[in-house]
C-alpha positions in Angstrom: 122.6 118.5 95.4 119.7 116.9 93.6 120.4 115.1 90.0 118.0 116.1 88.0 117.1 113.3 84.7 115.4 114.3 81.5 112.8 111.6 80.9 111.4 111.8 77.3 107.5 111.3 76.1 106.2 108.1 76.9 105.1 106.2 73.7 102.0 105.3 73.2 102.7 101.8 75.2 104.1 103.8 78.0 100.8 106.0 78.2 98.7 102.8 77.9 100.4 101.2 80.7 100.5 104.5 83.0 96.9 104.5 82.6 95.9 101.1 83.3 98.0 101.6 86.4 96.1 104.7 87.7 93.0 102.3 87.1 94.2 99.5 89.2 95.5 102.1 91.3 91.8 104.3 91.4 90.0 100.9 92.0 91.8 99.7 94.7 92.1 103.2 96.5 88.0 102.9 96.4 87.2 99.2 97.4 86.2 98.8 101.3 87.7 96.4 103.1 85.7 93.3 103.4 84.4 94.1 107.6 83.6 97.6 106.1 81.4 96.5 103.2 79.5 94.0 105.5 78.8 96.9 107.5 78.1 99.1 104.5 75.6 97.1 103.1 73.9 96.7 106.6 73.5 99.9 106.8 71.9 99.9 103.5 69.8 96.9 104.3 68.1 98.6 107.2 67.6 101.6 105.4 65.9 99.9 102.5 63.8 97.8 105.0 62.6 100.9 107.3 61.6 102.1 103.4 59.8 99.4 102.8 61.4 98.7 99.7 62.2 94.9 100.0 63.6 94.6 96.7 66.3 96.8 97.3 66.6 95.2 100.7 67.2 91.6 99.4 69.6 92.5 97.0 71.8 94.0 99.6 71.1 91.2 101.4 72.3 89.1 98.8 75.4 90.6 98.2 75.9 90.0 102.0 75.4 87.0 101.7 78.2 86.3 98.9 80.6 88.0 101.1 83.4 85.8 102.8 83.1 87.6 106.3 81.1 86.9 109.5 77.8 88.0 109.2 76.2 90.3 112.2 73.2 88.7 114.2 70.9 90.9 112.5 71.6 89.7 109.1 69.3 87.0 110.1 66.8 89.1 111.4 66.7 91.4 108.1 66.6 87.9 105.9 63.7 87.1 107.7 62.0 90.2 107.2 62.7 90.1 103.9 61.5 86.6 103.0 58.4 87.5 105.5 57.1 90.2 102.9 58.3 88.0 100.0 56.1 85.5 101.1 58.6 82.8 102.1 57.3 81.3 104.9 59.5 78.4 105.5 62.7 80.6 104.6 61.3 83.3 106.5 60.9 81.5 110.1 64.8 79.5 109.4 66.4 82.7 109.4 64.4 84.0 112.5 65.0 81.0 114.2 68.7 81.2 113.3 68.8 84.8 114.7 66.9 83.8 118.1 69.4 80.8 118.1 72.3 82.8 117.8 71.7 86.4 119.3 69.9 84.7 122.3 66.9 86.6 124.7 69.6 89.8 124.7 69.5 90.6 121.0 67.6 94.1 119.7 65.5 92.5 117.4 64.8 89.2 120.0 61.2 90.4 120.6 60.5 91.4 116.7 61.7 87.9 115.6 59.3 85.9 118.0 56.5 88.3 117.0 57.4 87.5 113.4 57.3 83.8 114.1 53.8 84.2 115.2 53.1 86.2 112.2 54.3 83.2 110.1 51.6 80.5 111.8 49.2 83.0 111.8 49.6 83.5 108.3 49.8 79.6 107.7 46.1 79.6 109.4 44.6 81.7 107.3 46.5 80.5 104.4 45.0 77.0 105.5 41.1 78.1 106.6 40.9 80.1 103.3 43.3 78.2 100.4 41.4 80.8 97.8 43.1 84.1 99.2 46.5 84.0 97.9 45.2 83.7 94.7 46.9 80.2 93.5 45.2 78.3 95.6 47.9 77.0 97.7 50.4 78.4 100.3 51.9 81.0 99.0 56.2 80.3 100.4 55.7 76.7 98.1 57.5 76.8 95.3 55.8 75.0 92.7 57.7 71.9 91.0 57.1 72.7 87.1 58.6 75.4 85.0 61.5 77.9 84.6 60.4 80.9 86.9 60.2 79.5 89.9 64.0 78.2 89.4 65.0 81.3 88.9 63.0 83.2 91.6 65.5 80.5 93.4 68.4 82.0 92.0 67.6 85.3 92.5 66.6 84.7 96.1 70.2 83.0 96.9 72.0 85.1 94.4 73.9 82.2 93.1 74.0 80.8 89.0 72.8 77.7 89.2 69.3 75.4 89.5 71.8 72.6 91.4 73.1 75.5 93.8 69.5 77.1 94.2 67.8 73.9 94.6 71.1 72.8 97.0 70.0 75.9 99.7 66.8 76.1 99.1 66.8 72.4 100.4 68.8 73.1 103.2 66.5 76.0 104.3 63.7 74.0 104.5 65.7 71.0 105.6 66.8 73.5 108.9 63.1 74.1 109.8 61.6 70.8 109.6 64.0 68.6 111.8 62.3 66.0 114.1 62.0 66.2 117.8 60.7 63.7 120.1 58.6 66.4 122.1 57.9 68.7 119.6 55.1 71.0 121.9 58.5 71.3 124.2 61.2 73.4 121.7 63.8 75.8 123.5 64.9 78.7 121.3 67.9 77.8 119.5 67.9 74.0 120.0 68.8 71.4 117.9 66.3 68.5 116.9 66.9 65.0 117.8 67.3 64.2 113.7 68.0 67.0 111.2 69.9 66.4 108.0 71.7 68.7 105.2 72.9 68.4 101.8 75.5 68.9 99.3 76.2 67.7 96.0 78.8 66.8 93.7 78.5 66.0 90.0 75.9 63.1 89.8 75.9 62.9 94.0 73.8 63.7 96.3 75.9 63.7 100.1 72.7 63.3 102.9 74.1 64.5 106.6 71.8 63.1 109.1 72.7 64.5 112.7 70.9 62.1 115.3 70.4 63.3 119.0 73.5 60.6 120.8 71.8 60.2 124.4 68.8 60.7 125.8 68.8 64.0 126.9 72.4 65.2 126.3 73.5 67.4 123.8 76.0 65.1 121.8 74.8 64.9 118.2 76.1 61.6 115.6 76.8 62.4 112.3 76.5 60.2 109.2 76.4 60.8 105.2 75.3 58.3 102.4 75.9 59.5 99.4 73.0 59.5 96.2 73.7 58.7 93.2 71.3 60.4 90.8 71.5 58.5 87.6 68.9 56.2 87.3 66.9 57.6 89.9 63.5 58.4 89.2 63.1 62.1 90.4 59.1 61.8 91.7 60.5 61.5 95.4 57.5 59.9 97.9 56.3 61.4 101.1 53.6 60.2 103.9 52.9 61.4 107.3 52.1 58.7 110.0 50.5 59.5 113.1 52.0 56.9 115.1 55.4 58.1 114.5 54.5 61.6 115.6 56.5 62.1 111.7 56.4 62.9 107.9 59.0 60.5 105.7 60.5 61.1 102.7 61.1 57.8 100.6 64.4 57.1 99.2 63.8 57.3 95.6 66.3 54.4 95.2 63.8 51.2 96.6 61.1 53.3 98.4 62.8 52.9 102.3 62.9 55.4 104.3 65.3 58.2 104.2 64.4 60.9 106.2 62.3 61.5 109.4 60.7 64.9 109.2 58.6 67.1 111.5 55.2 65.8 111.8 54.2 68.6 108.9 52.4 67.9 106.0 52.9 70.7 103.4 56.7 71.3 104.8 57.3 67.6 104.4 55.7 67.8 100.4 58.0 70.6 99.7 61.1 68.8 100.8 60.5 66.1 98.6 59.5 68.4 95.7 62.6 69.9 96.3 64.9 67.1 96.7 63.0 65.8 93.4 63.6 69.1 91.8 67.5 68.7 93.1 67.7 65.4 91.4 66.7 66.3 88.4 68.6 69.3 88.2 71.8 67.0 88.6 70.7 64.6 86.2 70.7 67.4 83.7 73.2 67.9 81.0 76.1 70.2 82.5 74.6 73.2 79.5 71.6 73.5 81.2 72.5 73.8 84.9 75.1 76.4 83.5 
């Protein structure tokens, strides 16, 4: 036999807290799991890119990127695409390199990527026998070093709230394409350089990785950080090309030595040390106006 309990009205409280509940309750009961809003958004992603509306596609990209989950192979393909119409050059090529790296000669979108990769130097040609047609004067993936917008096309690009974060992987993506190789005419798909570097930062710090090919030939990589410190330093960052070296270096804005051995590539190498200017100032910034 069932007991059967008279409950009374719920006070107001009571109703306040029964409803907040079947909130909680609602929004949880509607959130995807994390692998199924990867795969949610893309689908969306390919949708919004066999539209043509890259917008819409990078947003979605965007929010993929935020995600703490691993990203498919063609996540890099589709960031690509995206940066491609954008007119991010140098973002455009890390991304399909990164996909040609990882999905290998067997991925779906292996062909598209190397076709796009052509598309890219063809476009650099053009950009570079006629400076005139993009309208500015100059390539049109460089991101110029004064005023507000093009920090925030940053932002917006790597959906994340800050000039030092922006700046930080904007860096990094340019950082990835430019690494230096001994035979550069001779690159396999998906190999590292003989020097690459990345960056982080920390309040007032600059970290610089530089990852140096070990042995001659073998695939064993050494890895060493100095650490920057910005304050002090005057943000105008050098840069010069040198034929005998087969490089571009970036000056250490410190004492003018040498701190990085680039890819023998002019307007690549100018836009690393805009950047890593750019970076330095950022950090030397009160913390207000980094937000």
């Amino acid at each position: 036999m069932f007991k059967t309990e008279r409950v009374g009205r719920p006070g107001r409280a009571g109703a306040c807290t029964t409803l907040l509940a079947a909130m909680i309750f609602t929004t949880s009961a509607h959130a995807l799991a994390p692998e199924h809003e990867s795969r949610r958004l893309m689908l969306a992603t390919e949708q919004a890119v066999k539209d043509a509306n890259w917008s819409e596609a990078g947003k979605y990209l965007n929010q993929l990127q935020k995600m703490d989950v691993e990203k498919p192979d063609a996540y890099q393909y589709y960031r690509g695409r995206v940066m491609f119409e954008s007119g991010l050059l140098n973002e455009a090529r890390a991304a399909l390199e990164a996909y040609v790296k990882r999905s290998g000669s067997e991925g779906q979108y292996y062909k598209k990527s190397l076709e796009l990769i052509t598309r890219i130097e063809q476009t650099r040609r053009q950009q570079a026998d006629h400076p005139d047609a993009s309208g500015s004067g100059k390539p049109v993936a460089v991101i110029e070093p004064a005023g507000k917008k093009p920090v925030q096309r940053l932002e917006e690009l790597y959906l994340v709230d800050s000039p030092v974060k922006a700046l930080t992987l904007h860096l990094n993506s340019l950082l990835d394409l430019d690494g230096w190789r001994k035979n550069p005419r001779v690159i396999v798909a998906g190999s590292k350089p003989d020097i690459g570097y990345q960056v982080s930062t920390e309040p007032g710090v600059i970290n610089l990785q530089q990852s140096r090919r070990d042995l001659e030939g073998a695939d064993q990589f050494r890895l060493t950080t100095q650490a920057i410190k910005v304050y002090g330093v005057n943000p105008e960052v050098d840069w010069n090309c040198v034929a005998g070296d087969q490089a571009c270096w970036i000056y250490d804005p410190r004492d003018d030595s040498r701190l990085m051995r680039l890819a023998p590539a002019p307007d690549r190498a100018a836009e690393v040390a805009r950047t890593l200017g750019r970076l330095i100032k950022a950090l030397q910034a009160p913390p207000s106006s980094t937000k």
